[in-house]
C-alpha positions, 0 to 999 in steps of 0.5 A: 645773718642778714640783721643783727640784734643789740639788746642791753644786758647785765652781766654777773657772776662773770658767766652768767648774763640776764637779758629779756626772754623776748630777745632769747626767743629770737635767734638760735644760740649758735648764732648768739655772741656776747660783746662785753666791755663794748661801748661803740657798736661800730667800734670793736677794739682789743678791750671787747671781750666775745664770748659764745653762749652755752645755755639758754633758760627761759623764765618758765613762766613767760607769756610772748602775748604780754611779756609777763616774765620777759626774763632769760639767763644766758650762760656763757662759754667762758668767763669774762674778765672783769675790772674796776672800772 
């Protein structure tokens, strides 16, 4: 891929993940990876969790034009672990 996209998600239920519609627009969902528990994004260490997306869900009401509803649920392939931190 020659350009990579960073977006801030929030991540709950451990395989689940809300992040604008905007942004789930933009690539295909092969191409899409989840980076948890990263804090530099030139430094991926042994505590980054990767995980691939399983699902793409588009707020049904999303307008592009004014990014009324720019929501999107991102199901994950697999759970991700989580801590007290």
């Amino acid at each position: 891929m020659n350009s990579t996209l960073f977006k801030y998600l929030s991540c709950f239920l451990q395989k689940s993940v809300v992040t604008t519609a905007n942004c789930c627009q933009m690539l295909p969902i092969q191409e899409v990876q989840v980076f948890a528990g990263l804090y530099e994004l030139q430094n991926i260490d042994e505590a980054t969790q990767v995980v691939a997306i399983s699902n793409v869900q588009v707020h049904g009401d999303y307008d592009s034009q004014t990014l009324t509803n720019d929501i999107c649920l991102l199901t994950l392939d697999s759970q991700v672990q989580v801590n007290d931190l």
